[in-house]
C-alpha positions in Angstrom: -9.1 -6.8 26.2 -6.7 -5.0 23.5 -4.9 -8.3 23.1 -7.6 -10.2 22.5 -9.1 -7.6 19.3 -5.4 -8.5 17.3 -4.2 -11.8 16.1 -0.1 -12.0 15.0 0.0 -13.1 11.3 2.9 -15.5 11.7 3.1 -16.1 15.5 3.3 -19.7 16.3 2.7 -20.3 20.2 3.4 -16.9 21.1 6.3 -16.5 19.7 7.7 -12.8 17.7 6.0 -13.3 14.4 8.7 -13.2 11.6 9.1 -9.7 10.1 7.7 -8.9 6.6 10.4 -7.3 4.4 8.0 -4.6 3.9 7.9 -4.6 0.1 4.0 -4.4 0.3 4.2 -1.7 3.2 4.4 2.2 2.1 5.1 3.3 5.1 6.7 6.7 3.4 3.4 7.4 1.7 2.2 10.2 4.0 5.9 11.7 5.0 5.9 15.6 3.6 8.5 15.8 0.7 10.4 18.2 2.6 10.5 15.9 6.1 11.6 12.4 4.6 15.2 12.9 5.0 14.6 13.3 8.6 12.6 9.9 8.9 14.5 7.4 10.0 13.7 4.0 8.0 12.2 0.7 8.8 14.1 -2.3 7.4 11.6 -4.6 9.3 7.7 -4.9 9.9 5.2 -6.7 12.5 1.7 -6.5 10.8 -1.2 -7.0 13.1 -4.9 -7.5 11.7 -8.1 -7.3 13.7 -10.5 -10.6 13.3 -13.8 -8.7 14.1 -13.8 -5.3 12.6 -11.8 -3.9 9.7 -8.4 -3.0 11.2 -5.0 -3.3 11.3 -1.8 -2.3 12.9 1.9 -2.2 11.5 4.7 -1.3 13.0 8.5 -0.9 11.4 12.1 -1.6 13.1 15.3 0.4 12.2 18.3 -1.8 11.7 18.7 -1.9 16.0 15.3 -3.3 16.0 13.8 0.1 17.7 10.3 1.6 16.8 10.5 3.5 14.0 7.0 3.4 12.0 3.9 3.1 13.3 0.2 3.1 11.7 -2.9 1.8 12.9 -6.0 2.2 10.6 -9.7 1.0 11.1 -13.5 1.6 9.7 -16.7 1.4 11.6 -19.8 -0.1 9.5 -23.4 0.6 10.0 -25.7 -2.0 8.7 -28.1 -0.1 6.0 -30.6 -1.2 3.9 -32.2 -0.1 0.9 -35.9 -1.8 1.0 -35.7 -2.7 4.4 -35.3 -6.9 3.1 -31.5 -6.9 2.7 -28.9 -5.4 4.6 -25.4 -4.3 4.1 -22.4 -2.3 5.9 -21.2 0.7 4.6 -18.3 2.4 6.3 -19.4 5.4 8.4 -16.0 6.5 10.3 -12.7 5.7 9.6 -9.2 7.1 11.1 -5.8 6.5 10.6 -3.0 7.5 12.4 0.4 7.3 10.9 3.9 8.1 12.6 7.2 8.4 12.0 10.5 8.5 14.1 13.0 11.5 13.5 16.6 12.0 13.5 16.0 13.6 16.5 14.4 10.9 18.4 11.0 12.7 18.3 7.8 11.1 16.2 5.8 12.7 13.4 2.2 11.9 13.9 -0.1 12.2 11.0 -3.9 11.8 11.5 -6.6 11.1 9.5 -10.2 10.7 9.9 -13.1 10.2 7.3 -16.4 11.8 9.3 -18.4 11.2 5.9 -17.9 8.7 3.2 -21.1 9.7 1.4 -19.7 13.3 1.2 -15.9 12.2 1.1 -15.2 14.4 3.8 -11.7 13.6 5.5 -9.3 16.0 8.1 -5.7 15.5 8.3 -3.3 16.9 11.2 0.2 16.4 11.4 1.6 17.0 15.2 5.4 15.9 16.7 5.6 14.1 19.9 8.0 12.7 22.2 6.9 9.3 22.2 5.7 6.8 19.9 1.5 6.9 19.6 0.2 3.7 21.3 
C-alpha cells in the first residue's frame, strides 16, 4: 500500500530515478550550528511526492551512495466552510521528520509537528538513533 501513496519524479519503467543535484534541497536547514560538522553530506537526492495528499519524501546519498539525509513531510486537510455553500481545506496537522547521518554512523532525528495552525502551535524534538527513520 506504501508504494502505491509515492510516485518517482523521474522514474521511467521502474527504473532509479536520476538524482537531483540538490541545489533546491536544504537539507542542512534544521542541523544545530554546533552539530553540522558532524553531519555527513549528501552529494545526491531521490525526491518522492505523494499524488493524493500534500507530501513528500527526500532522501540524500554521500559520495558511496549510502543514506545520509532523510526527511519526510506531510499535512492533513479538513474541508471547512464559512457559510456552509463553499468549502475549502485548511491544514489541521502537519509533521515533519528530518534526519541526518553522523560521523559516527548514528542518525540525528529532528521532529516536528504543527497540532494547531490557527494558534501556530508547533513541538520540535531532536533524538539520535541507530538507524535511519523509515
Amino acid at each position: 500500500m506504501h508504494a502505491a501513496l509515492y510516485r518517482q519524479e523521474s522514474g521511467v519503467n521502474g527504473a532509479r530515478p536520476p538524482a537531483c543535484n540538490g541545489r533546491d534541497i536544504r537539507w542542512w536547514q534544521d542541523i544545530p550550528s554546533p552539530i553540522r560538522p558532524l553531519v555527513v553530506a549528501p552529494v545526491s537526492f531521490d525526491v518522492l511526492q505523494d499524488y493524493e495528499i500534500a507530501a513528500d519524501r527526500t532522501q540524500g546519498y554521500d559520495g558511496r551512495h549510502e543514506p545520509c539525509y532523510c526527511a519526510f513531510r506531510y499535512v492533513l486537510t479538513q474541508l471547512r466552510s464559512d457559510d456552509d455553500e463553499v468549502f475549502y481545506e485548511a491544514p489541521v496537522y502537519a509533521e515533519m521528520l528530518t534526519s541526518w547521518r553522523l560521523l559516527d554512523q548514528r542518525w540525528l532525528v529532528c521532529r516536528t509537528t504543527v497540532h494547531n495552525f490557527d494558534r501556530g502551535e508547533c513541538q520540535t524534538s531532536l533524538s539520535l538513533s541507530d538507524t535511519m527513520p523509515r
